[in-house]
C-alpha positions in Angstrom: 182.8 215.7 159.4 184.6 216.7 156.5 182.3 213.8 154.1 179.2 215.4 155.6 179.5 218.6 155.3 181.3 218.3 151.5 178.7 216.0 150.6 175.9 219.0 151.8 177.7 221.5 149.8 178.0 219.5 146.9 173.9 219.0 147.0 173.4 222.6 147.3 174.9 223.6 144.0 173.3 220.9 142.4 169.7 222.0 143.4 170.2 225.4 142.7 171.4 225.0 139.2 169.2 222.2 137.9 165.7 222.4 140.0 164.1 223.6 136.5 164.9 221.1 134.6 163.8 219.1 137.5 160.2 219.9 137.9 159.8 219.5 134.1 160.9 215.9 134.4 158.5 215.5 137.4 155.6 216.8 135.7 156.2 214.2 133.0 156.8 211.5 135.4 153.0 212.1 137.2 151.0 212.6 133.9 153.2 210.9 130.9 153.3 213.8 129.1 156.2 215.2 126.4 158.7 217.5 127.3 156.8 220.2 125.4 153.8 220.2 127.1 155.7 219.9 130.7 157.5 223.1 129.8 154.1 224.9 128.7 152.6 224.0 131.8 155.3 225.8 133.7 155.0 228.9 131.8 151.3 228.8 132.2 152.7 228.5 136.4 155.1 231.5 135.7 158.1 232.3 136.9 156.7 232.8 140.5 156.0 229.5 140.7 159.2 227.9 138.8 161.0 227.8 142.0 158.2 226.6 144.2 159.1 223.7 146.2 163.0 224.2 146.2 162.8 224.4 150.0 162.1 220.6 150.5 164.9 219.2 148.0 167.3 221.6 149.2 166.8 220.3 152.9 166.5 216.8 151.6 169.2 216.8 149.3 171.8 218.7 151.1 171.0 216.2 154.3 170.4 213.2 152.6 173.9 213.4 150.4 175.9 214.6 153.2 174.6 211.0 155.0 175.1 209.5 151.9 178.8 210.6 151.6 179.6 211.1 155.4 177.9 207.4 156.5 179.3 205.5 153.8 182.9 206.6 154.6 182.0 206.4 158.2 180.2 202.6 158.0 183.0 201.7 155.7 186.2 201.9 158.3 183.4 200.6 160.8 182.9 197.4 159.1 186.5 196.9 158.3 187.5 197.1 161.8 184.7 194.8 162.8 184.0 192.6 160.3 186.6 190.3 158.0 184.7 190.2 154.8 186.0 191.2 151.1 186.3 195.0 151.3 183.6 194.8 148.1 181.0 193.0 150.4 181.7 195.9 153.3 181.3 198.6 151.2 178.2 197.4 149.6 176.6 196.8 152.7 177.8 200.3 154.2 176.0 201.9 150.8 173.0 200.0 151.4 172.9 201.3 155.2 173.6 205.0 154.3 171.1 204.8 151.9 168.3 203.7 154.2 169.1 206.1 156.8 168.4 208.9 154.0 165.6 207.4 153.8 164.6 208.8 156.9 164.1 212.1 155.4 161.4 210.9 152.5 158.7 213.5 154.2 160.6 216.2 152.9 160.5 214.2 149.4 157.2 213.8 149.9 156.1 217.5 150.1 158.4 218.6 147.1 156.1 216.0 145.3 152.9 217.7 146.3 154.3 220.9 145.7 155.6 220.1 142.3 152.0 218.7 141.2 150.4 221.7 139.9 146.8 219.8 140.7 148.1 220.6 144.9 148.3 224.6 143.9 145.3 225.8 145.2 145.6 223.0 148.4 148.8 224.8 150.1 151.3 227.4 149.0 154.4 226.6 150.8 156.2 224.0 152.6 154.6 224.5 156.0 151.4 224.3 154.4 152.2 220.8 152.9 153.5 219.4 156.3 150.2 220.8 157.7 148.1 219.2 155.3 149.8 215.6 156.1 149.4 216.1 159.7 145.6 215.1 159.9 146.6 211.9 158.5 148.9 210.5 160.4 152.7 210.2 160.5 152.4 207.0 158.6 151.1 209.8 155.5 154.3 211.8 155.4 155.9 208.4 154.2 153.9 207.0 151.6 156.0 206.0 148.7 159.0 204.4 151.5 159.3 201.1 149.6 160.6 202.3 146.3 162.5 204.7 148.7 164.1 202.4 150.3 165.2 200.0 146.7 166.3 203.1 145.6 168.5 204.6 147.6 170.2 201.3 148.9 171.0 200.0 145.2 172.1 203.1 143.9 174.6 203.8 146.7 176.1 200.2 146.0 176.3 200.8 141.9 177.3 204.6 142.8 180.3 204.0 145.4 180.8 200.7 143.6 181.2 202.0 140.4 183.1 205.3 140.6 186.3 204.5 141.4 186.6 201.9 138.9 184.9 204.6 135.9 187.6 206.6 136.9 190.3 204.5 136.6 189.6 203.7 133.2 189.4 208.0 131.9 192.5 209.6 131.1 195.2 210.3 133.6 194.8 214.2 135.0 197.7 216.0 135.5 196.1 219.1 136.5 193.5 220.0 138.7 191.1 221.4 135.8 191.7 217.8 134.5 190.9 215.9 137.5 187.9 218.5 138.4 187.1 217.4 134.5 187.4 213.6 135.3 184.9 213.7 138.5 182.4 215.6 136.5 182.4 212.6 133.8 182.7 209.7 136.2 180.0 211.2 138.4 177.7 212.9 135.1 177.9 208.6 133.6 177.1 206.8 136.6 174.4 209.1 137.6 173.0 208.9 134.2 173.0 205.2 134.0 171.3 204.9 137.5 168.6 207.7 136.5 168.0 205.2 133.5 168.0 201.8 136.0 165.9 203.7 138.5 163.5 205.5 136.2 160.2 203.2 136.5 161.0 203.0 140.4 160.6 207.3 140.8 157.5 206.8 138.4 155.9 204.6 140.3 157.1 206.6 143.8 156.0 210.0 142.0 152.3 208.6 141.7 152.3 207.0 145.1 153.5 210.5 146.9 151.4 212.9 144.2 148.2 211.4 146.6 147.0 212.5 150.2 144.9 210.2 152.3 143.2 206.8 151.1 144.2 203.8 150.7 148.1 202.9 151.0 148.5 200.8 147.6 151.7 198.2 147.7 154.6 199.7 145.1 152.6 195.9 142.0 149.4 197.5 142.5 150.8 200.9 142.0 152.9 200.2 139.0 150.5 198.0 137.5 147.8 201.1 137.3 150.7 203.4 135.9 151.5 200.1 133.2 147.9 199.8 132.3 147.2 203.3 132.1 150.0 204.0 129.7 148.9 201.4 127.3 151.6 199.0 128.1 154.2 200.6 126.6 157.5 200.8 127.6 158.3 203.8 125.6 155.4 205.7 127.6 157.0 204.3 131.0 159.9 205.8 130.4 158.4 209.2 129.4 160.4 211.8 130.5 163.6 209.7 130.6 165.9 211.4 127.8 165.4 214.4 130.1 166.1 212.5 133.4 169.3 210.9 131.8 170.6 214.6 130.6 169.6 216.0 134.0 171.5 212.9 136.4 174.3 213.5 133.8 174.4 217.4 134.8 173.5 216.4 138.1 175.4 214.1 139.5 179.0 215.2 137.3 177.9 218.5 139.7 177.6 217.0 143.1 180.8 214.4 142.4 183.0 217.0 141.2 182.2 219.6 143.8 182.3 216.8 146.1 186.1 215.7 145.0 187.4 219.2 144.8 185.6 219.9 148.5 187.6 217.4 150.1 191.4 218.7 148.3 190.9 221.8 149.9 189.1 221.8 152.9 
């Protein structure tokens, strides 16, 4: 239990401290606009609405990285005990399986979506609203936008788990606990910057899938094509939004794996 619960923990800072820089990122992500004009909108919101939506990340963050952290530990001396393949190959596929089961939680994804787009304002004011609004559509509704879900979270946990200890080995030896509290904040801040990079055009594409309710479920080509054509085949206008998202997963993600580390040296 200890994983789970200092994987939830570790989420729960993170959200708190960086959901603004969050929903300006999102905001560029549905309507390819600059940084500058995401931040006006959200003045134009006001400060009311600045922390409107927090409720489903918090729920889905703190849950899905306590599975994330808790499952992949779990999985891991699972596998080992049951299966006599390179420890790489059993970790990976322990990351992949955590991070489909967090994928059981994309409604709550979902609804921070719809309450992020500022086009949903007048539509619902809170998260009960949101879930109410899916209802009449079906439970298939409250998952549109599972594929790229799914690729997500199952790559990242291999190149995350994969890739930390590794990163780590290669900073400078801490002798102190500032120092290694230091050295998870880096090794966590890189890799989660260099996923938020990888991953970008796959949140883009899931953005626009979730940012609708009803009609027709598109496949994740048909989707991404639209968003290609739409912003004049350009990569640069793709990735709109990605210096932000690389500062934020740095912030982000040094957060979570630091608290994370120093969680599990004292409790």
């Amino acid at each position: 239990m200890r994983h789970y619960l200092c994987g939830c923990c570790a989420a729960f800072n993170n959200i708190a401290i960086t959901f603004p820089i969050q929903k300006v990122l999102f905001r560029q992500q549905l309507y390819g606009i600059k940084t500058r004009d995401a931040v006006l909108q959200l003045r134009r919101d006001g400060f009311r609405n600045l922390y409107r939506g927090i409720l489903p990340p918090l729920m889905q963050k703190t849950t899905t990285l306590a599975l994330m952290f808790g499952l992949y530990e779990d999985l891991s001396c699972l596998l080992r005990k049951h299966i006599s393949t390179p420890e790489f190959a059993t970790r990976s596929l322990a990351a992949v399986l955590a991070g489909t089961t967090e994928a059981i939680f994309t409604p709550l994804e979902r609804v921070q979506t719809l309450l992020q787009d500022h086009k949903h304002h007048d539509k619902f004011t809170n998260t009960y609203q949101a879930f109410k609004a899916l209802k009449c559509h079906g439970i298939r509704e409250y998952y549109r936008g599972l594929v790229p879900v799914l690729f997500r979270n199952g790559f990242s946990n291999v190149l995350f788990f994969g890739l930390r200890g590794p990163i780590k080995e290669h900073l400078p030896t801490a002798t102190t606990h500032s120092a290694h509290l230091v050295n998870d904040f880096i090794c966590g801040g890189l890799l989660g910057a260099m996923l938020g990079i990888l991953f970008f055009p796959v949140n883009v594409v899931k953005t626009r899938m979730q940012s609708q309710i009803g009609g027709e479920f598109q496949s994740f080509p048909q989707v991404f094509q639209k968003i290609w054509l739409e912003r004049d085949r350009k990569l640069t206008n793709l990735f709109r939004g990605a210096h932000l998202n690389y500062h934020r997963s740095l912030i982000s993600w040094g957060i979570i794996n630091a608290t994370y580390e120093f969680l599990l040296k004292i409790i």
